[in-house]
N, C-alpha and C positions, 0 to 999 in steps of 0.2 A: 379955758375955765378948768378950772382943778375942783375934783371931787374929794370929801374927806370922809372915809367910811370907820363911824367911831363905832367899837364893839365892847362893851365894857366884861370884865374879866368873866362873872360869871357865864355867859351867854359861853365865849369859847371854851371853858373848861365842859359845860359838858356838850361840845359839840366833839370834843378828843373823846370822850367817855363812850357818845353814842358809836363813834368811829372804831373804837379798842372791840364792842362787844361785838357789831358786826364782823371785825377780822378773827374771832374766835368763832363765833355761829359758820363761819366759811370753811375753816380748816375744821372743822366738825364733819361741814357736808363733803369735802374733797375727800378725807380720810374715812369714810364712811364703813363699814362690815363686809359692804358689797364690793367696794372700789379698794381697797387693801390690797397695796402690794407689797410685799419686802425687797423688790427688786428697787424700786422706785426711789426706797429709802435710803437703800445701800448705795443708791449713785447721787447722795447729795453730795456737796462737795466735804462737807465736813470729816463725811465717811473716806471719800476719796484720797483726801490728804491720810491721812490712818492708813489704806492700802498701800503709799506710795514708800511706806518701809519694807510692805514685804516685798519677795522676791516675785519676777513675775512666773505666768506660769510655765510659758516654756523655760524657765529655767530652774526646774524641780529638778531632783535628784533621782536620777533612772537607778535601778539595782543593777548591779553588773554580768548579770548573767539571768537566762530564761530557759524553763526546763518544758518541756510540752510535751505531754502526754499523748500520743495518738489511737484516742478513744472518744467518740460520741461523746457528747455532754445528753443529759437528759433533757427531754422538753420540758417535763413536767413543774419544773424547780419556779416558783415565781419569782420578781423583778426582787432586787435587793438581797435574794439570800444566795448564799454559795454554792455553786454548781455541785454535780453531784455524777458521775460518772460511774456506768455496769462493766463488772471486768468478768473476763469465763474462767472458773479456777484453771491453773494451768497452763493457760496458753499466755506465747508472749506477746507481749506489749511495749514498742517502741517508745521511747523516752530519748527526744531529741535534747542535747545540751547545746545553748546555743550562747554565744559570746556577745551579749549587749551593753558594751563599754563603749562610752566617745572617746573619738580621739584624743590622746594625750590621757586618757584618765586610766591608773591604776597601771602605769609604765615599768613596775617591776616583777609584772606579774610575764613580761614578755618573753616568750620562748622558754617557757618555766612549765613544767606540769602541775594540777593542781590535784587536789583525792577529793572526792565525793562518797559520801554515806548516803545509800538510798535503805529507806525502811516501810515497814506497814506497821501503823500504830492505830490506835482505838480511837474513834474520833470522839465518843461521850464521855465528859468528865471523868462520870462515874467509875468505868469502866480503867479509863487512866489511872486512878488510883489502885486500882485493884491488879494492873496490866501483870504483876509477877505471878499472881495466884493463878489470873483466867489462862497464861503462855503456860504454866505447869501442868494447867490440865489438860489441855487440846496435847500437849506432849505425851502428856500419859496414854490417851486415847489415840495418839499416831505416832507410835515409837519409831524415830530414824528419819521422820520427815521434817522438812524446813517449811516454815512458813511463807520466804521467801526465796529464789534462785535468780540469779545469773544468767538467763540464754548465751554464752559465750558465743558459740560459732555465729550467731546470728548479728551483735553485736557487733559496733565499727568506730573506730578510734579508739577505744579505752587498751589501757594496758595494766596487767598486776591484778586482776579480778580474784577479791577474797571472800569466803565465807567464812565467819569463824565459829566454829560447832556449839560456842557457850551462848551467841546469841544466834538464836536461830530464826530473826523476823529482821537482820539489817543484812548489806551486804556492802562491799568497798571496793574501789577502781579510780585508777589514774587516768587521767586524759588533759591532751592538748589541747588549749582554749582558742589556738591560731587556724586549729585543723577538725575537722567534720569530726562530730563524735555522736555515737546514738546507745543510747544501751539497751538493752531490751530483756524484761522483767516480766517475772511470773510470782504469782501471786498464788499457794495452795493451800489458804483458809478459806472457808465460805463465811460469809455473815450469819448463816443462823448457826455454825457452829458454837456462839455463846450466847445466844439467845434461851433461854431456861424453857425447857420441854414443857410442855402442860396440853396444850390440845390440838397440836399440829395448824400449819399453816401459820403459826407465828415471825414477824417482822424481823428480817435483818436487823442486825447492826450494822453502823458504818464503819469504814475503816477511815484511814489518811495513810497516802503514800508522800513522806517526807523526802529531802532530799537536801540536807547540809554539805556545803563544799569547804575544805580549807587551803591555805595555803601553806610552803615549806618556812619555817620559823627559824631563827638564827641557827638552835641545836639539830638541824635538819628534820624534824620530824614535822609533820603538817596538822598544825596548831591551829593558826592563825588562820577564825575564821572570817571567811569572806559573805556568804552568802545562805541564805536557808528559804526555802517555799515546798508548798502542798496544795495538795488538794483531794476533794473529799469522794469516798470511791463506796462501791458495794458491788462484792463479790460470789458468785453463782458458780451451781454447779455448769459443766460443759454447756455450751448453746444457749444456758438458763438468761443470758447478760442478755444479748438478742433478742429471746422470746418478750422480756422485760423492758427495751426499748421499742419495740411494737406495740409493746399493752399501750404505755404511755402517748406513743405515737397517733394509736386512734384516740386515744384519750381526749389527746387536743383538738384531733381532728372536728371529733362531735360539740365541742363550743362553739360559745356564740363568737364574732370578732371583739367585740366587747369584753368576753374574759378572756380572749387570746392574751390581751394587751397587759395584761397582769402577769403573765408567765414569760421566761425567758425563751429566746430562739433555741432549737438546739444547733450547736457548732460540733464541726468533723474534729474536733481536735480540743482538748483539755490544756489550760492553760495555767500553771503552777503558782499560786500566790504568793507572796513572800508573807514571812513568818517568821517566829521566833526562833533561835536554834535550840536543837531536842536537847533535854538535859544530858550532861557529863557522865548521868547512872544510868544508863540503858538499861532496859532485860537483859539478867544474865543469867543462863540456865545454871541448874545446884551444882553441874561438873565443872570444873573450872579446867580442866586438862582438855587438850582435844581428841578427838579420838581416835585409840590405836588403831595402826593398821595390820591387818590378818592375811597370810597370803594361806591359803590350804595347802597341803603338801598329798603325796600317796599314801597310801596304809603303808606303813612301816613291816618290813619284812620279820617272819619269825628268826630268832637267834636260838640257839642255843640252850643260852640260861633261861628265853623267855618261855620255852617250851619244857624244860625241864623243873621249873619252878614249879612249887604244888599249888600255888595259890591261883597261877594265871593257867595253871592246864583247868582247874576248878571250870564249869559253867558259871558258876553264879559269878565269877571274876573274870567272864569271856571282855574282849576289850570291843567298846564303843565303835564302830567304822567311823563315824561323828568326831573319834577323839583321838584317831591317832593311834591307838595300843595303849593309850596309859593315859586314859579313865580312872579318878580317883574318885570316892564316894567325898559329897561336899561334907565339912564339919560343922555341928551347928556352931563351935565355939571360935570358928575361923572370923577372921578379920576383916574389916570392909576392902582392904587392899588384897587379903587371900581368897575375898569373894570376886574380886575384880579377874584377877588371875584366874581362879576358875575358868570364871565364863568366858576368858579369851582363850585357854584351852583349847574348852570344851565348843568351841566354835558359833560363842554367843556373842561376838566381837561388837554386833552392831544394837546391842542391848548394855553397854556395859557404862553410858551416862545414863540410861534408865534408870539402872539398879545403882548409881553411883554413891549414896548412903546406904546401902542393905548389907548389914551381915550374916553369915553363913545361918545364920535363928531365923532371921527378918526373910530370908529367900527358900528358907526350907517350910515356911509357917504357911504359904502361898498353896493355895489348894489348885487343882489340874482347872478348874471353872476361872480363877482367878490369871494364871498363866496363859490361857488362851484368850482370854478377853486383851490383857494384856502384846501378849505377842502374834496372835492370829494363832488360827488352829494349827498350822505347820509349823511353828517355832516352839508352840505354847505347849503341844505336848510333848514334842523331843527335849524340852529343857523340864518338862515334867517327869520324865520318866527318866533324865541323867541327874535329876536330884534324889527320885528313889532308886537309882540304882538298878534300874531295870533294862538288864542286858537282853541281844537279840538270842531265839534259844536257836542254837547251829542246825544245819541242814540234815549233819548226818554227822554220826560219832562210834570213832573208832579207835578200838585196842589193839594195841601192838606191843611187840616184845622181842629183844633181841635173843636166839636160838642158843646164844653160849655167851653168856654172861661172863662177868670177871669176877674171880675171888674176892668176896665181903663177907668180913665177920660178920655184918647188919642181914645177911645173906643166908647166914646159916642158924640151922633151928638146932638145939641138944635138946636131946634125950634121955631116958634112961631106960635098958635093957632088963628084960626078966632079971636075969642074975646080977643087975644093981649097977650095972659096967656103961659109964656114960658114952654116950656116941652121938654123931651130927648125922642130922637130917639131908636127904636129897635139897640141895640148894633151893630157894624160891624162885619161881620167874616172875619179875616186877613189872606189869604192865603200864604204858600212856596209855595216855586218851589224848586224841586229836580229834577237836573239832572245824567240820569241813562246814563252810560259806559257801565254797565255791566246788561247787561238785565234779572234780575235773582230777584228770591222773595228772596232771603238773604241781595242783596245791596238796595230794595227799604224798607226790614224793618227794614234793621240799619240805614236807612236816616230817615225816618217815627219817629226812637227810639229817635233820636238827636232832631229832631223837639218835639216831645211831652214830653222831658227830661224827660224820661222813662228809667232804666237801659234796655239795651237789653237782660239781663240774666231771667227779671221776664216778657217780653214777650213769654206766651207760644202759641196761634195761633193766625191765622191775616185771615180774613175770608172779603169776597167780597159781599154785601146785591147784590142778583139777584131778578127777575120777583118774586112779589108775595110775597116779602120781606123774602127772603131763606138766608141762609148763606153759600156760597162757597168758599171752602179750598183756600188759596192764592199759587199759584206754579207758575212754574217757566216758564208754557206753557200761563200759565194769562198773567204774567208780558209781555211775547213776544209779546201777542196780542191784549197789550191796545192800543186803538190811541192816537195818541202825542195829549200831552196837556190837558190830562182830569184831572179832577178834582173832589174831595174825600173829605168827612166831616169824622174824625175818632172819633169814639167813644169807648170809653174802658169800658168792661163789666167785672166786678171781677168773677176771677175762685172759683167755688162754691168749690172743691176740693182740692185747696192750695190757697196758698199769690201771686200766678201769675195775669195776665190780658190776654184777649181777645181783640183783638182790629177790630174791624168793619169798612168796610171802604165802605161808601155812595154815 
């Protein structure tokens, strides 16, 4: 028996109708507020096939190299932002370079050196813009020092380690990528060095310790960059990093585990993000030269003419021990280059990109309060008082005169006699002056030798006429206890026993 089941069109049309709106009221309640997943979604197939163009994940692109800091990461930093690491001004800190290429990748880098630029840069924008003014000033306020250094001796694998004096917050070194290499860097900014004073106890800034590596380029120079990462740092005085990983330390301790889970672990070891490489225009200090080197030499012995000259027997032209013997008063209307010169003279050698726009106007205009802020009290007044001109006043100052002089018209005085009849005067005796430093019978008879242009080798004794007209040996208890300003006729008596002299002094 065969059944015939007749359904006339309307009846099924809305049995489909009823059927469409329950599979929509379903996917309503499956996708519901509470039941939402994106993971769910993302594994339809629809999405699937879409995934199967990219690349998978293990075969992302590794950077070819990893720099790691060996410093504490902070606890403090919560989940998602970037670590944040306490460095102690000063001391160093290990920065392993480590060689993370796969096999076969980056094959002409082999058995090749590469150069790496390590810097400290500003980590807030703001402050990035401004980075040449805010390095101007911390220079101003630490004449001579770098903001970054080098530990050489501590350092392993790098070779060629340079600083260059015009920037003085990066530093540069070669090294083998096949072979251990560590550098180890100091850092001698603090963070609230640019922080704006106002009521103490005000917030670091951060820094960033960059680290750009290149390789060698066709025309040999290393161009061609390969790599760049950082990460983000704040810098303390001595110990100060420590005491500030403790604070933080109990910090987390006293949370609940509940807002543990919000903050990051701290890790023994900082690890370098990759990052942009630093722009082409680094900080460059205003000197663009680097800076000369000064070796100091002895005081220059007296000669002759330097003792015979009227200007430098003068006090007020006594010579600088600071300068050598030839101390010149600075000109205001001298040169930024004759001011340069000066101050390498005058043994202000590690001042001389300070002052590397100042001319002799701009350096004389500087008041003794300004020069010591500037140089520290021990620089700041000795280049104060070698701009005014302010010689040391000598120990003890003495006149002397040779006993028989040589015939000089400049010598002789005319006169004229009652009965009108011109005649010459008894000759003049012209006395020096020699000023003593060094209170000793050796500096008064190498001055004595220069005055009476006597070699000091055929001086053999120098004797003192006492009571009674004796002669007494000249030493060094004499010289202490002459009083200032006396005055000596010397007379030279030939040694009966050789080609030497005696010299007498009246």
């Amino acid at each position: 028996m065969a059944w015939v089941l007749k359904i006339d069109d309307a009846t099924i049309e809305s049995g489909l109708v009823h059927d469409f709106d329950a599979s929509l009221s379903g996917i309503g309640q499956e996708l519901g507020a509470g039941a939402y997943s994106m993971s769910d979604v993302l594994a339809l197939p629809i999405f699937k096939q879409e995934d199967s163009s990219l690349p998978p994940e293990n075969e992302t692109k590794n950077p070819p190299f990893q720099y790691v800091l060996c410093a504490a990461t902070s606890p403090a930093v919560k989940l998602h932002e970037e670590t944040l690491t306490y460095l102690n001004q000063g001391q160093s800190y290990e920065v392993r370079m480590l060689d993370n290429r796969k096999p076969g990748e980056l094959p002409e880098l082999s058995n090749k050196m590469v150069k790496s630029i390590v810097r400290v840069v500003f980590h807030d924008r703001r402050l990035q813009y401004t980075e040449h003014q805010q390095l101007e000033g911390w220079k101003w306020n630490r004449p001579g020092d770098r903001l970054l250094d080098i530990d050489i001796p501590m350092s392993v694998g790098i070779v060629e380690p340079k600083t260059h004096p015009s920037q003085l917050n990066a530093a540069e070194f070669l090294w083998d990528i096949n072979k251990r290499a560590s550098v180890f860097v100091q850092v001698h900014c603090i963070s609230t060095e640019f922080t704006p004073r106002k009521h103490g106890g005000e917030k670091g800034v951060p820094f960033r310790i960059q680290i750009d590596t290149f390789s060698q380029g066709e025309c040999g120079e290393y161009t061609e960059h390969l790599h760049s990462a950082s990460c983000q740092i704040k810098v303390f005085k001595p110990k100060g990093a420590d005491r500030k990983q403790k604070t933080d330390r109990e910090k987390m301790e006293k949370r609940s585990a509940q807002e543990k889970e919000k903050y990051q672990p701290s890790y023994d070891t900082t690890v370098l993000s990759e990052c942009s490489p630093w722009p082409d225009t680094p900080y460059v200090s205003t000197n663009q030269a680097a800076t000369p080197t000064f070796t100091s030499t002895p005081l220059s012995t007296y000669t002759a003419s330097s003792v015979l000259d009227s200007d430098s027997s003068s006090p007020n032209h006594q010579a600088d021990p600071g300068s050598h013997g030839n101390s010149e008063q600075l000109s205001p209307t001298a040169s930024i280059q004759e001011t340069q010169k000066w101050l390498l003279k005058n043994r202000f050698s590690s001042y001389t990109r300070l002052f590397s726009h100042f001319s002799g106007s701009d350096l004389l205009k500087l008041t003794r309060d300004d020069l010591v802020q500037i140089c520290g009290p021990a620089d700041g007044i000795r280049l104060f008082n070698a701009l005014k001109s302010r010689s040391v006043r000598p120990r003890l100052t003495v006149y002397v005169c040779r006993e028989s002089p040589q015939q000089s018209p400049l010598l002789e005085r005319h006169c004229t006699s009652e009965n009108g009849e011109d005649g010459v005067s008894p000759r003049l005796h012209v006395y020096h002056a020699l000023y003593l430093e060094d209170l000793t019978a050796a500096e008064l008879i190498r001055k004595m030798a220069c005055v009476c242009s006597i070699p000091l080798g055929k001086i053999n004794q120098v004797y003192r006429q006492g009571p009674t007209g004796i002669h007494i040996l000249l030493s060094d208890q004499m010289v202490y206890n002459l009083p200032d300003e006396s005055c000596f006729l010397i007379s030279t008596v030939k040694d009966e026993l050789g080609d030497g002299l005696h010299l007498i002094l009246k």
